[in-house]
N, C-alpha and C positions, 0 to 999 in steps of 0.2 A: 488602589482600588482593585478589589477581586476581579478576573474578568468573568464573565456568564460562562456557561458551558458552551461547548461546540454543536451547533445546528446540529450537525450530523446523529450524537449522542439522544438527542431529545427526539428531532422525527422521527427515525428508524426505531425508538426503541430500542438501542444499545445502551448498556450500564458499563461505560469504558472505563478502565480500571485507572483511578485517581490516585496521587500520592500528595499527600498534605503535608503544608505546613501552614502557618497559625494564617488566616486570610488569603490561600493561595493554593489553587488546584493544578497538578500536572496531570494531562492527560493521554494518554501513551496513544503514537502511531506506530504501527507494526511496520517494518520494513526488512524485507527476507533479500538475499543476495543467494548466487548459485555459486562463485567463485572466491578465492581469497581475495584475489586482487579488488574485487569489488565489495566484500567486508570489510575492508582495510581503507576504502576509500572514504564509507559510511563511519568507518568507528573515530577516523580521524578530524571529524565533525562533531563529537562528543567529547563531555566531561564530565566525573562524577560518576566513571561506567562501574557497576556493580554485575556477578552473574545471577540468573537469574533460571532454575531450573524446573522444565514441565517432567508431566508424566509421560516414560519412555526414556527418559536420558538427557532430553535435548535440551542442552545449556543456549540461554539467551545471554545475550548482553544488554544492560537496560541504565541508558546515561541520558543525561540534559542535553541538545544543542547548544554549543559555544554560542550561537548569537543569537539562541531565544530560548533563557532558561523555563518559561515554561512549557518547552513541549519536549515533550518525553517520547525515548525512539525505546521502542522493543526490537532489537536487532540479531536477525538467524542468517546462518549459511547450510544454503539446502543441498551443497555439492548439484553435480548437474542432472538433468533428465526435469520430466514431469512428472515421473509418480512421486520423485524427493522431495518437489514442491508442492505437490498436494497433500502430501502427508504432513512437512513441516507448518505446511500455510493454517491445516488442522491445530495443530499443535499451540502456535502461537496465539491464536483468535481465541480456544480453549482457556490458555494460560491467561491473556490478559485481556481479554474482551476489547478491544483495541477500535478507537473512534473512528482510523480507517487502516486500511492495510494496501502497499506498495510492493510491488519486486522491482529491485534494480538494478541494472548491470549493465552488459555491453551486448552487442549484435552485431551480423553482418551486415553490412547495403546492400541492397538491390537494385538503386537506382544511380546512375553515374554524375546527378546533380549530388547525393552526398557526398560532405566533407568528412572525416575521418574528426571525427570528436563533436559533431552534432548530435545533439540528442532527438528523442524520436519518443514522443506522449502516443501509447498506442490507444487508438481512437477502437480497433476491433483485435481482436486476437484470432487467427485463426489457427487450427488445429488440421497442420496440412499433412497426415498420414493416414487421416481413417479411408478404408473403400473397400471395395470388392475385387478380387485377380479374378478373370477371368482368362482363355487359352489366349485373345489378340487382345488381349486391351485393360487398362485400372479401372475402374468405375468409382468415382469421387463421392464418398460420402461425408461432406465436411461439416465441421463443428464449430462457430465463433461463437466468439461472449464479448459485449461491449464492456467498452471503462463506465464508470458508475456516471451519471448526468451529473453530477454536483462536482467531484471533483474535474471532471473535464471544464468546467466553466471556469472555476479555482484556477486550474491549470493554465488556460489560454489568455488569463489577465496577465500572471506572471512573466511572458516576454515584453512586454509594453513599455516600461519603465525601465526595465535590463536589471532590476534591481542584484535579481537569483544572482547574477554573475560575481557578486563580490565574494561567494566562497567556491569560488574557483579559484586552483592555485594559481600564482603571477608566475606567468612565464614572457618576457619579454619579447615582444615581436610576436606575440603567438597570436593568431586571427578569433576573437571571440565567437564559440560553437551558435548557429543556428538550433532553433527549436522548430520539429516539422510534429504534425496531429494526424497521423497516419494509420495505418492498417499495419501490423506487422505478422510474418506467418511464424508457427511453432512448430517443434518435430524433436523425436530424439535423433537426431542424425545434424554432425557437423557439417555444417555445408560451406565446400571449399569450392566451390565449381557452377561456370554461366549454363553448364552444357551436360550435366548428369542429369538423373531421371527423376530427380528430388527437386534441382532445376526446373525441369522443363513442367513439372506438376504443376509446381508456385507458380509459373510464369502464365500456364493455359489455364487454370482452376481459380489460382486466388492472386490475381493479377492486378490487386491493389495493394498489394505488401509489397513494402518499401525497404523491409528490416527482413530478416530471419534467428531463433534463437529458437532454445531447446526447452526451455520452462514454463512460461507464461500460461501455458496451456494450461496444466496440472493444476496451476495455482490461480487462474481462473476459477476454473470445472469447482476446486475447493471451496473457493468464495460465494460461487452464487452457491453450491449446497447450504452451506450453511446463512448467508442470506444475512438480508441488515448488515453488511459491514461495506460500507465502503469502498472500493478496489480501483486502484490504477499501476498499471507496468510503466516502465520510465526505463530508457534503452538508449544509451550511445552508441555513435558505430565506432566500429573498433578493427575492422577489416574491409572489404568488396566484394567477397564469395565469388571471387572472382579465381583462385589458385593463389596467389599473394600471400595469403593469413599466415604464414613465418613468417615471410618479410615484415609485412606491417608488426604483427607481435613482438617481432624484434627489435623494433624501434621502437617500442614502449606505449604503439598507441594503445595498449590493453588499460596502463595504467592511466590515461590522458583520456580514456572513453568514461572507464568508470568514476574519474573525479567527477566530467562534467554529470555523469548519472548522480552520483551524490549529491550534488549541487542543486542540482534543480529540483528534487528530492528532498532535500532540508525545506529549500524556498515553501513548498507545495506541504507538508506536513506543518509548517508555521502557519502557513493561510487555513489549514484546515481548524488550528486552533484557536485561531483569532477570530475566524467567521463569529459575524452575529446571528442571533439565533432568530430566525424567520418571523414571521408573524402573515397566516395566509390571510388577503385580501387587506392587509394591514402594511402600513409603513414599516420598512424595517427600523428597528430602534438606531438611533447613533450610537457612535463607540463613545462619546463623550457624554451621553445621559446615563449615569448610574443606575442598577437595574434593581426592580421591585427588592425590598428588602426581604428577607423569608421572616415568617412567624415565629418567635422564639418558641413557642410550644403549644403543642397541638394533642388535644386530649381525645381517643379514639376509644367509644365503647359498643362493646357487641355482647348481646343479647341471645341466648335459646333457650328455648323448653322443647324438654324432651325430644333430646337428642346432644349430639356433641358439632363443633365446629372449633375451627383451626382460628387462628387468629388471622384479621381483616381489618388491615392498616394504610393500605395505597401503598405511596414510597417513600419511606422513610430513609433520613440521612442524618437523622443525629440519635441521642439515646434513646434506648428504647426498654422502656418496662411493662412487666405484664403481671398486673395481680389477678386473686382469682376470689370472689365472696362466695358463702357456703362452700360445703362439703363435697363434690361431684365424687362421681361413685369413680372406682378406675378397675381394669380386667387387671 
């Protein structure tokens, strides 16, 4: 049985880009990454990957999830900073109109209860560079963007059950990652350190970020511009910005941050396409009630005198023909 379309798709108003086959809609979640390691992490989560190129250059990757052929990853690597990521996060939404859009990766900790390979649902984004220098002192002028209310909800069902975890790699004896719903800050600046001035910004100004990273921001700022899409960051730790970040890097927690990013990432893009689609002041439907049948065919006619008009049809999703009676005059 076909499923409905994704909530998401229908209240917002997004026309998410579908690939058919004969009773079967795949509907693409966008998911951008800043680093190899962490495209590497996403792409080995898929199958079926094909490229898939926007205007400007920028090659996507566009494959099925191994463990829910119908949902379709649009996946970019924005190298690092935030203007890559808002310009890619541009790009992507552009190319495939996408049901929701994610970036994910890895981050530093900022707090001494993370574990190195927890992930981190960022509840706020903040954008910890903007202000004012003056001769004694910064003057903080800061920027957050919340995660979208729909997939935060999405989000905080999926540790309940621990389901997300089974596409984590098996490492034996390995402690299975916490998931924390946090604030994490953004910057272009690598932050290796408890006690620089990037430090002590985060810690006095935006002293509910738990995480630090260099993206989110940009691809933020992108998303709400352009609006109706979805948006959630999904961030492992993968250091302590503590001075450390070789050491740990060199133990591989880069690649061990970024799986469990993937991971929960996939779970969280499956939920997105499964959702039922709402019904306000209404039950939501069961996944086990088959949904209204559509109308095989739907006759639409429009009428003018004197003058012209364009054609006025709603939405249409299967073939569409347009005759025309009498002779209209044309320039």
């Amino acid at each position: 049985m076909p499923r409905s379309k994704s909530r998401f798709s229908y209240r917002l108003g997004v026309s998410p880009v579908s690939f058919h086959t004969p009773g079967r809609e795949f509907f693409v979640i966008a998911i951008l990454t800043a680093l190899s390691v962490e495209h590497d992490a996403v792409r080995e989560l898929l199958v079926d990957v094909e490229e898939r190129t926007s205007a400007g250059g920028t090659i996507f990757d566009v494959g099925r999830l191994a463990t829910d052929p119908e949902v379709r990853i649009a996946l970019g690597v924005t190298g690092t900073g935030a203007l890559n990521a808002a310009t890619l996060a541009e790009r992507v939404m552009a190319r495939f109109s996408p049901a929701a859009a994610l970036f994910v990766g890895v981050a530093g900790g900022l707090r001494d209860w993370l574990e190195i390979g927890d992930v981190v649902v960022a509840t706020k984004i903040h954008g910890y560079q903007a202000g004012r220098s003056e001769d004694s002192e910064f003057l903080v002028r800061p920027n957050a963007w919340l995660v979208s209310h729909e997939l935060e909800q999405l989000a905080r069902r999926l540790p309940r059950d621990g389901q997300w975890r089974s596409g984590l790699p098996s490492s034996p004896g390995e402690k299975a990652p916490a998931v924390h719903f946090e604030a994490v800050a953004a910057g272009d600046v690598v932050l290796n350190s408890r006690i620089s001035a990037e430090a002590e910004r985060i810690r006095r100004s935006f002293n509910d970020a738990v995480a630090v990273e260099m993206e989110s921001s940009g691809f933020a700022h992108a998303c709400h511009l352009r609006g109706r899409v979805p948006t959630a960051t999904i961030r492992a730790i993968s250091d302590r910005a503590d001075g450390t970040k070789s050491v740990t890097d060199g133990r591989g927690s880069q690649r061990l941050a970024a799986a469990n990013a993937a991971a929960f990432a996939a779970a969280l893009a499956t939920a997105v396409v499964n959702r039922d689609e709402p019904h306000d002041g209404q039950e939501t439907r069961s996944p086990n009630r088959p949904a209204p049948a559509a109308p095989t065919s739907v006759r639409t006619s429009n009428v003018v005198r004197d003058g012209r008009v364009g054609v006025q049809s709603g939405s249409n999703t299967g073939e569409f023909r347009v005759t025309f009676s009498g002779s209209p005059d044309h320039d």
